[in-house]
Structure formats: C-alpha cells, structure tokens
C-alpha positions in Angstrom: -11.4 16.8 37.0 -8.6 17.4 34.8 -8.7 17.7 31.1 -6.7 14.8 29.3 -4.1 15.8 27.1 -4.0 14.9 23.2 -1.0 12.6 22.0 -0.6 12.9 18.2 2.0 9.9 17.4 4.1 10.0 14.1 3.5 6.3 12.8 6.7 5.5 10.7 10.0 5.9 12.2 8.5 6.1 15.5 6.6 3.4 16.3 7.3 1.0 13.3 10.2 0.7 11.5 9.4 2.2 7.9 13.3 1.7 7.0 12.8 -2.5 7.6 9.9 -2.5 6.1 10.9 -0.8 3.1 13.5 -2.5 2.6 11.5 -6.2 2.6 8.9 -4.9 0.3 11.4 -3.2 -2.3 13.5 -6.8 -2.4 10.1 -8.7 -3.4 8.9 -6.8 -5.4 11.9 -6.1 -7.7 12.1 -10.1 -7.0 9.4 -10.4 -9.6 11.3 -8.6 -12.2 14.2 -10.7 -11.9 16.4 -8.0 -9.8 18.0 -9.3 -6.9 19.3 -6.0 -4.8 22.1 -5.6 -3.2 21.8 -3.6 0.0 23.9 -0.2 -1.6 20.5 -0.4 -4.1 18.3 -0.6 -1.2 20.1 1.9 0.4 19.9 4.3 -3.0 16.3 3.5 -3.0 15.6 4.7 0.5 17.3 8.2 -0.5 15.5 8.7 -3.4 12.0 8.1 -1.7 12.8 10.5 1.6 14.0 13.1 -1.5 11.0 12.9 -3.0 8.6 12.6 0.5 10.3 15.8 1.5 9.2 17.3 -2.1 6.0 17.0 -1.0 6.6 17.7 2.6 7.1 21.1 0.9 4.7 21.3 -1.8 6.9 21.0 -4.7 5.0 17.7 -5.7 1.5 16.0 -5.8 1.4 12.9 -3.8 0.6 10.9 -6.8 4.0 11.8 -9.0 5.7 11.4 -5.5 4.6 7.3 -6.4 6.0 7.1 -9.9 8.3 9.3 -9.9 10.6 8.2 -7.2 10.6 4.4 -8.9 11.2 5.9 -12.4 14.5 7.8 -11.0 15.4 4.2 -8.9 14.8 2.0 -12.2 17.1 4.5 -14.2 19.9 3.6 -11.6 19.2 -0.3 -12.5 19.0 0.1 -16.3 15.5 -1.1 -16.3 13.4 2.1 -18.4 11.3 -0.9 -19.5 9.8 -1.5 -16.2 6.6 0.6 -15.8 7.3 3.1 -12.9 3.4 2.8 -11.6 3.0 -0.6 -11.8 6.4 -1.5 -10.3 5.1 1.2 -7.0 1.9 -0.6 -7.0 3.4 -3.9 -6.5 5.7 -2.4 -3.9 2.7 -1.0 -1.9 1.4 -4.1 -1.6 4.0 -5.5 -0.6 4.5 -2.8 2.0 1.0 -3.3 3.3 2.4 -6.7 4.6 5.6 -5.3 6.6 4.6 -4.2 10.0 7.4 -4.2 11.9 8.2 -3.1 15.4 10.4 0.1 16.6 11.8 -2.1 19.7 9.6 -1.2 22.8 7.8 1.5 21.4 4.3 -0.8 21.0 5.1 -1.4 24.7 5.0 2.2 25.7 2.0 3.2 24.0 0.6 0.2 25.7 1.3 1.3 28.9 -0.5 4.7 28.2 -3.1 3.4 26.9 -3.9 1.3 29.4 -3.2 4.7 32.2 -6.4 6.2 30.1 -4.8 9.7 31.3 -4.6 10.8 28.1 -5.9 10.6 25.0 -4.1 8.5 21.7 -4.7 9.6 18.1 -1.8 8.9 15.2 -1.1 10.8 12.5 0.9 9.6 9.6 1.5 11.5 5.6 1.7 7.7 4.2 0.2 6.0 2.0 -3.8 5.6 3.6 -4.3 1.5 2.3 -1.0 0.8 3.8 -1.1 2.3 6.8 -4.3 1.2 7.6 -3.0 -2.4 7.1 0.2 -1.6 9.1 -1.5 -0.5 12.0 -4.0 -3.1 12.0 -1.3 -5.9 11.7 0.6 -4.3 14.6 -2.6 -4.0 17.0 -1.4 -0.1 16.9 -5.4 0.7 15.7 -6.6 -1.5 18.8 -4.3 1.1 21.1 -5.0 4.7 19.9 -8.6 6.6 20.0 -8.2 7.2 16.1 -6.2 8.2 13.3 -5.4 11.0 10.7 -3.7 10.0 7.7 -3.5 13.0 5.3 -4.5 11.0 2.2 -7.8 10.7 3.9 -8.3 14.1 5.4 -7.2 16.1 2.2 -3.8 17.8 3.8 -0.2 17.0 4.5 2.2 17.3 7.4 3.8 20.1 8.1 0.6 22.1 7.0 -1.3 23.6 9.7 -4.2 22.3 7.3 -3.5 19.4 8.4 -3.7 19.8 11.9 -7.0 21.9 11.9 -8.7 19.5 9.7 -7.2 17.0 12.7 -8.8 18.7 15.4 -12.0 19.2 13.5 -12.4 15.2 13.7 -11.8 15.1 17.5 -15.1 14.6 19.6 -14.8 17.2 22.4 -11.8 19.2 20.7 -11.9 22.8 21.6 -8.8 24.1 19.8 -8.9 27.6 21.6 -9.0 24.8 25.0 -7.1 22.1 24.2 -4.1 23.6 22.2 -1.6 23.8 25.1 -2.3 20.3 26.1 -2.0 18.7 23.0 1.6 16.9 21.3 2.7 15.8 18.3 5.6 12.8 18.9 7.9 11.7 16.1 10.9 11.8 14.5 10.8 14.1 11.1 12.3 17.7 12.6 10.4 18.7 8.8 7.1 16.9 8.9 6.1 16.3 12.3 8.2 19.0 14.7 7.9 22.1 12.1 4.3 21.1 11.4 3.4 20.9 15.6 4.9 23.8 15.1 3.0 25.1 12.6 -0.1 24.4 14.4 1.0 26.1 17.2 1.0 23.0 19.8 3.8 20.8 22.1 6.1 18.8 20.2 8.4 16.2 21.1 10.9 14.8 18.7 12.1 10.9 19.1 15.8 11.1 17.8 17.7 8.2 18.5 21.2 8.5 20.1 19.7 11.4 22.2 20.2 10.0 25.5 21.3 12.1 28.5 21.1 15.3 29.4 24.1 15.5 27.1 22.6 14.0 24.2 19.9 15.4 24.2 21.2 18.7 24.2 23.1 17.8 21.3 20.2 16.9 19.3 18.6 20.0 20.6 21.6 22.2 19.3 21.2 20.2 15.7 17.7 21.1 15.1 16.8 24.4 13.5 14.9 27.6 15.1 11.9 26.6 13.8 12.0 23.6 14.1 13.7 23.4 17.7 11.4 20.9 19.7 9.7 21.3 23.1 11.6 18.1 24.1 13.7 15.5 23.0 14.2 12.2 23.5 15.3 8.9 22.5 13.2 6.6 22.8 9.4 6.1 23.9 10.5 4.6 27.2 11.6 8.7 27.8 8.1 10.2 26.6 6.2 9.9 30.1 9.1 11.6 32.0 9.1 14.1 29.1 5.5 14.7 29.2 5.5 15.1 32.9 7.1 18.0 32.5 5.4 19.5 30.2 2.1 19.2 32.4 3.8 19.9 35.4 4.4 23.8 33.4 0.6 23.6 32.3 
C-alpha cells in the first residue's frame, strides 16, 4: 500500500481571505474610537502590518511588539497618540476572530481532498493562535484537515526550520528521514511559507494569483528568488491536484 503524502496548507491568503478580513475588523474597531476610515487608511494599515509580520518573519521582532507596535505606527498616521496601541490591537483581534471569510473555491478544493482520503491534511499558519482557531472553526476548515500547527502554540515561526521539525514531531506516524519527499507546504508567502518548505527541506507549491498558464506560471516562476523558487506554481487550489500529480508521479 502506498504511503500518503503530507499537505501543509498556508491558512491566510490561501484559503481565507486575511486582506477582507482585516479590513472588516480594522473599520469596527477604530468605529469605536470615532474613526471612520477611508479605504487609502485601510490600505496604509494593511502595509504597515505585512512590514512588521515580515520583521518577524525574519527575526527582527518578538511577536508581541509586532501587536503594538504596528497600531502605534497606524495611530501616528491618524493623529490619535492618545489611543493605547495594545488595547486598540486587542479590540481589533477580536474583531478579527469574527471575519472568516472564504478565498473563492479554495474550501471546495480541500473538500474534495479530503473526502479522496489519499493524503493527509494538516494547516499551518504564523497568526495569531485565539484567532485562528476561531477562523478555522467558523469556516469548517478544522472539521476538513487532520490537525493544525500554529507557531504561537508550538513555540517557532515560519520560515524557521524550527518550525517545521517541531511540526513533524506532532505528526502520529511521521518519520521525517520517510516522509520528507512526500510531504508539501501550499501557500502564498514566497518568504514565510516557500523559503521556510524550503528551509525544511520539503515540496512546496506557491498559490500566486494571476499565474495561470504555462505562461503565467512561468512568469511567476521567473519573479521568485533562488531560494525561494517553488517546486510548482499555481493559481488557484482548483490547479493543486494536477500539480501534485506530478510531483508523485517523480516520487
């Protein structure tokens, strides 16, 4: 009998839309402070988080300054040094825990693998552990995987390879030395989730919108760099069994 393969699925940007959901939480909550955004603020927001994520992404930051700090830097932009930067993020997070909202068909596809039973479905996500275990259990996403590695739980980020081993270690019948060439991280960070599959020295498959075709996808391909140049590309979820049929069909 053949051994299953391990899917690792990226959570936000890949199979719910962070960007929507951020957006609707970050509107309420500076609602209560009697800010009514504009979508340019939103929009400033939104860059100042992913600066400060990829901060961490690299070490530069603890995870807890990443919270305040990022909504200090925003409330600057608004004139408002009197709100309190923690509080203000702790509302927003609550918010957040709310906003589960669906990449278009990608629920679908994972689904459909799911219910194959070839494989087997773990996600793994660098956000914030309360609100992702709200998200996914609003979206049915916990119902559809085997389990789930959030790096606030298990003590490491993404890209580390820390991560990854500390990943594997929770797997029942994971045999690293085994199971490393049959196992894939999915998602669309070419600095979290591609460099860190990298990292760990597995298959990775990057979900980059716009990449459809052979000519899009090479495009993308060209875009990305050497170390963080995925095993495949694709555009959507709907492409991830044709992309992983290839990949076995090397194994």
């Amino acid at each position: 009998m053949k051994r299953p393969w391990f899917l690792l699925f990226d959570i936000d940007q890949t199979l719910l839309d962070f960007h929507e959901a951020e957006r609707r939480s970050l509107i309420k909550t500076l609602a209560k402070y009697g800010e009514e955004l504009s979508p340019e603020q939103t929009e400033r927001y939104s860059v100042i988080n992913d600066v400060h994520w990829k901060r961490l992404e690299r070490g530069e930051i603890t995870r807890g300054r990443v919270k305040t700090e990022r909504f200090r830097v925003f409330l600057l932009t608004l004139g408002r040094e009197d709100l309190d930067a923690a509080q203000v993020c702790h509302d927003y997070e609550y918010g957040l825990e709310d906003e589960a909202v669906e990449i278009p068909g990608a629920l679908d596809a994972v689904r459909e693998m799911a219910a194959r039973g070839e494989d087997r479905l773990f996600l793994v996500s660098n956000g914030t552990l309360h609100v992702q275990q709200s998200r996914m259990a609003l979206s049915g996403l916990d119902r559809l995987v085997e389990g789930s590695f959030i790096s606030e739980e298990i003590g490491a980020e993404k890209p580390s390879k820390e991560f990854f081993d500390r990943a594997f270690a929770q797997i029942p019948d994971y045999d690293p030395a085994r199971d490393r060439e049959r196992t894939v991280i999915i998602g669309d960070s070419l600095t979290s989730d591609i460099l860190g599959g990298k990292n760990a020295g597995i298959r990775t498959v990057w979900v980059c919108p716009g990449a459809d075709g052979a000519q899009g996808r090479a495009a993308a391909m060209a875009q990305a760099p050497a170390d963080r140049r995925p095993d495949a590309v694709i555009a959507d979820l709907s492409q991830l069994p044709e992309a992983l049929a290839g990949m076995k069909a090397e194994n």
